[in-house]
N, C-alpha and C positions, 0 to 999 in steps of 0.2 A: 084178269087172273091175279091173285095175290102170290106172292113170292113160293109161297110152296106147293102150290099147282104148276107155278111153272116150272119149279124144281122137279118136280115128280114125273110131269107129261112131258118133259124134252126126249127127243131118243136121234139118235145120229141117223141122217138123211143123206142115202149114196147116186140120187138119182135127182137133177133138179131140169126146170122147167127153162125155156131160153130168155125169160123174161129178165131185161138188168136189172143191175143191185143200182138206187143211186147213190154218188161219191157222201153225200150226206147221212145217209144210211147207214155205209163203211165206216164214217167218222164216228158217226155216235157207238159201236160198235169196238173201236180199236177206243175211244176214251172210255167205254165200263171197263175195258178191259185193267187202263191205265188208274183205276180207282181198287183197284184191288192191294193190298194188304204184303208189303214187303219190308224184311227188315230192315232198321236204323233208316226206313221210308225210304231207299238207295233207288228204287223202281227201275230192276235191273232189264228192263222189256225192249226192244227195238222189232218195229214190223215193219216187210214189205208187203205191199196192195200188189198182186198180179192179178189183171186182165186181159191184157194180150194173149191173141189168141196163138200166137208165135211162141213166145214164153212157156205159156199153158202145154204147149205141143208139145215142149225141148222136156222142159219137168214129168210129162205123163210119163216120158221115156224114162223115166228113174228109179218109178216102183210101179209095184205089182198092184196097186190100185189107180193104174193109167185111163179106166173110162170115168170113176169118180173126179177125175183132176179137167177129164176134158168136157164131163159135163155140167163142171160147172163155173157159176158163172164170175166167181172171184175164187180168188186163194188169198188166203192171209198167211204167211208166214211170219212165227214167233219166234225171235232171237232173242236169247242171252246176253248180254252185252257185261262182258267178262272184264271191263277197263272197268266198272262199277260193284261189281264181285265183293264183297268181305266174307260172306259164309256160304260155301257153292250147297251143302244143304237149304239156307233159307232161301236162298234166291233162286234155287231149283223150285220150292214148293210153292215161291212167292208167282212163280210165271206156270204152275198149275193153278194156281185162284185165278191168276190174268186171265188166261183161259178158260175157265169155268164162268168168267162174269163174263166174258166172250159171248160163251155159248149159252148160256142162259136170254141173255141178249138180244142176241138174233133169234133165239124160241121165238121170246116173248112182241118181235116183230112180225110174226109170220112168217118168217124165216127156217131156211133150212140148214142143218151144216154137220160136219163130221170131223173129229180132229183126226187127223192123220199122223199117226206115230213111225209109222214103216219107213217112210220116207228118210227117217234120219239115217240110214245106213246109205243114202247121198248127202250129208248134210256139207258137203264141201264143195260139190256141184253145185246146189241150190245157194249158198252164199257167192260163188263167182258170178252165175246166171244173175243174181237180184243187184249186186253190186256192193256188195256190204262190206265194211271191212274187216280183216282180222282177227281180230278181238272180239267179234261177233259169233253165236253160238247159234245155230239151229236147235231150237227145242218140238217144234211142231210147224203143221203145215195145217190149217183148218182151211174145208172147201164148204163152199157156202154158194146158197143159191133162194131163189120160191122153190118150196118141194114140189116133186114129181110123184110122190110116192106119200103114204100116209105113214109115220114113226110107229113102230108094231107097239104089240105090250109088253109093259116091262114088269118086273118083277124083283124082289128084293129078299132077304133073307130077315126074317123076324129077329126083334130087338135080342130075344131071348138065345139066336142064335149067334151075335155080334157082340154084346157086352159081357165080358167076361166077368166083372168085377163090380160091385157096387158096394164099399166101403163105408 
Protein backbone atom coordinates (compact mmCIF):
# COMPACT_ATOMS: atom_id res chain seq x y z
CA UNK A 1 0.00 0.00 0.00
CA UNK A 2 1.37 3.44 -0.66
CA UNK A 3 1.16 6.04 1.99
CA UNK A 4 -2.26 7.32 1.19
CA UNK A 5 -4.15 4.11 1.23
CA UNK A 6 -2.79 3.63 4.30
CA UNK A 7 -3.75 6.84 5.39
CA UNK A 8 -7.26 6.59 4.23
CA UNK A 9 -8.04 2.65 5.07
CA UNK A 10 -6.71 2.89 8.82
CA UNK A 11 -9.80 3.08 11.24
CA UNK A 12 -9.51 2.32 15.08
CA UNK A 13 -9.78 -1.42 16.09
CA UNK A 14 -11.65 -2.03 19.62
CA UNK A 15 -11.56 -5.71 19.58
CA UNK A 16 -8.25 -7.78 19.01
CA UNK A 17 -7.38 -11.36 18.65
CA UNK A 18 -5.11 -13.21 21.55
CA UNK A 19 -2.29 -13.61 19.23
CA UNK A 20 1.12 -11.59 20.56
CA UNK A 21 2.62 -8.52 19.29
CA UNK A 22 6.48 -9.39 19.05
CA UNK A 23 8.94 -6.91 21.20
CA UNK A 24 10.38 -6.15 17.53
CA UNK A 25 7.22 -5.27 16.14
CA UNK A 26 6.54 -2.64 19.33
CA UNK A 27 9.92 -1.36 18.63
CA UNK A 28 9.64 -0.57 15.14
CA UNK A 29 6.32 1.00 15.95
CA UNK A 30 7.33 3.44 19.15
CA UNK A 31 10.58 4.41 16.52
CA UNK A 32 7.99 5.71 13.55
CA UNK A 33 6.68 7.16 16.25
CA UNK A 34 10.02 8.85 17.37
CA UNK A 35 10.63 10.05 13.64
CA UNK A 36 7.87 12.40 13.75
CA UNK A 37 8.28 16.23 13.47
CA UNK A 38 8.74 18.33 16.70
CA UNK A 39 9.86 21.57 17.55
CA UNK A 40 13.66 22.94 17.85
CA UNK A 41 13.67 18.73 17.10
CA UNK A 42 13.19 18.78 21.37
CA UNK A 43 11.23 15.04 20.64
CA UNK A 44 9.33 15.72 23.77
CA UNK A 45 7.77 11.62 23.68
CA UNK A 46 8.38 9.10 26.52
CA UNK A 47 6.51 5.58 26.28
CA UNK A 48 5.65 2.78 28.37
CA UNK A 49 5.06 -0.93 26.79
CA UNK A 50 2.30 -2.66 29.00
CA UNK A 51 1.82 -6.28 28.60
CA UNK A 52 1.20 -7.59 31.69
CA UNK A 53 -1.73 -9.02 32.18
CA UNK A 54 -1.77 -7.68 36.02
CA UNK A 55 -1.02 -4.10 34.93
CA UNK A 56 -3.69 -4.29 31.93
CA UNK A 57 -6.13 -5.40 34.75
CA UNK A 58 -5.26 -2.52 37.37
CA UNK A 59 -5.48 0.32 34.09
CA UNK A 60 -9.04 -1.30 32.63
CA UNK A 61 -10.17 -0.26 36.01
CA UNK A 62 -9.64 3.38 35.11
CA UNK A 63 -11.83 4.01 32.13
CA UNK A 64 -14.85 3.26 30.63
CA UNK A 65 -13.14 1.56 27.86
CA UNK A 66 -12.05 -1.37 30.29
CA UNK A 67 -12.71 -4.42 27.65
CA UNK A 68 -10.70 -2.57 24.89
CA UNK A 69 -7.53 -2.27 27.34
CA UNK A 70 -8.21 -5.99 28.31
CA UNK A 71 -8.39 -7.19 25.05
CA UNK A 72 -5.74 -6.16 24.04
CA UNK A 73 -2.68 -7.39 23.47
CA UNK A 74 -0.27 -4.35 24.34
CA UNK A 75 -0.93 -0.65 25.47
CA UNK A 76 1.49 1.95 24.60
CA UNK A 77 1.34 4.68 26.62
CA UNK A 78 2.37 8.37 25.16
CA UNK A 79 3.88 10.71 27.68
CA UNK A 80 4.96 14.12 27.48
CA UNK A 81 7.94 14.71 29.06
CA UNK A 82 7.62 18.35 30.31
CA UNK A 83 11.58 18.68 31.49
CA UNK A 84 12.03 18.99 27.43
CA UNK A 85 8.93 21.42 26.97
CA UNK A 86 9.65 25.04 25.18
CA UNK A 87 6.28 25.51 23.51
CA UNK A 88 3.50 23.10 25.30
CA UNK A 89 1.35 24.06 21.88
CA UNK A 90 4.16 22.57 19.72
CA UNK A 91 4.99 19.75 21.70
CA UNK A 92 1.39 19.01 22.16
CA UNK A 93 0.95 18.68 18.38
CA UNK A 94 4.38 17.34 18.03
CA UNK A 95 3.20 14.03 20.20
CA UNK A 96 -0.28 14.13 17.93
CA UNK A 97 2.18 13.33 14.71
CA UNK A 98 4.02 10.90 17.26
CA UNK A 99 0.92 9.20 17.27
CA UNK A 100 -0.38 9.37 14.03
CA UNK A 101 2.98 7.68 12.58
CA UNK A 102 2.20 5.29 15.57
CA UNK A 103 -0.91 4.40 14.08
CA UNK A 104 -0.48 4.55 10.65
CA UNK A 105 2.29 2.09 11.44
CA UNK A 106 0.83 -0.55 13.03
CA UNK A 107 -2.19 -0.23 9.98
CA UNK A 108 0.42 -0.65 7.59
CA UNK A 109 1.64 -3.98 9.64
CA UNK A 110 -1.59 -5.71 9.85
CA UNK A 111 -2.14 -4.43 12.89
CA UNK A 112 -4.82 -3.11 14.92
CA UNK A 113 -5.06 -0.33 17.41
CA UNK A 114 -7.17 2.69 18.88
CA UNK A 115 -5.84 5.75 20.59
CA UNK A 116 -7.44 6.16 23.81
CA UNK A 117 -8.05 9.73 24.87
CA UNK A 118 -10.51 9.07 27.93
CA UNK A 119 -8.28 7.56 29.87
CA UNK A 120 -6.35 10.94 30.63
CA UNK A 121 -8.93 11.90 33.32
CA UNK A 122 -6.44 8.95 35.29
CA UNK A 123 -3.50 10.27 33.84
CA UNK A 124 -1.92 10.37 37.33
CA UNK A 125 -2.85 6.77 38.12
CA UNK A 126 -1.48 5.61 34.89
CA UNK A 127 2.01 7.55 35.51
CA UNK A 128 2.41 5.90 39.15
CA UNK A 129 1.28 2.36 37.80
CA UNK A 130 4.02 2.56 34.73
CA UNK A 131 6.70 4.22 36.94
CA UNK A 132 7.34 7.36 35.26
CA UNK A 133 8.47 10.27 36.77
CA UNK A 134 7.03 13.58 37.42
CA UNK A 135 7.66 15.68 34.93
CA UNK A 136 6.15 13.16 32.75
CA UNK A 137 2.73 13.93 31.09
CA UNK A 138 0.10 11.46 29.90
CA UNK A 139 -1.09 12.35 26.66
CA UNK A 140 -2.60 8.96 25.33
CA UNK A 141 -3.00 5.52 25.82
CA UNK A 142 -2.93 3.47 22.31
CA UNK A 143 -4.25 -0.33 22.50
CA UNK A 144 -3.11 -2.32 19.91
CA UNK A 145 -3.34 -5.81 18.86
CA UNK A 146 -4.04 -8.51 15.32
CA UNK A 147 -7.77 -7.18 14.65
CA UNK A 148 -10.75 -9.22 15.76
CA UNK A 149 -12.98 -7.16 13.86
CA UNK A 150 -12.78 -5.57 10.30
CA UNK A 151 -12.18 -1.18 10.45
CA UNK A 152 -15.87 -0.09 9.12
CA UNK A 153 -16.03 2.65 6.55
CA UNK A 154 -14.95 5.82 6.77
CA UNK A 155 -15.99 8.85 5.47
CA UNK A 156 -14.75 12.47 5.17
CA UNK A 157 -16.14 15.74 4.32
CA UNK A 158 -15.41 17.13 0.68
CA UNK A 159 -12.58 19.52 0.00
CA UNK A 160 -15.07 22.05 -0.78
CA UNK A 161 -16.64 21.55 2.59
CA UNK A 162 -13.03 22.00 4.72
CA UNK A 163 -11.19 24.86 2.72
CA UNK A 164 -12.45 27.85 3.47
CA UNK A 165 -9.93 30.03 1.53
CA UNK A 166 -7.91 29.77 -1.56
CA UNK A 167 -6.13 33.07 -2.06
Amino acid sequence: MDIFEIIKTRRSIRRFTEGPVADEVINKIIEAGTWAPSGMNNQPWKFAVIKGKDLKTEISGLTHYSEIVLSANVLIAVFLDNSLSYDRTKDCQAIGACIQNMLLTIHSLGLGAVWLGEILKSKDKILELTGGPQHLELMAVIALGYPAQKGGRGSRKGLEQVVFARK
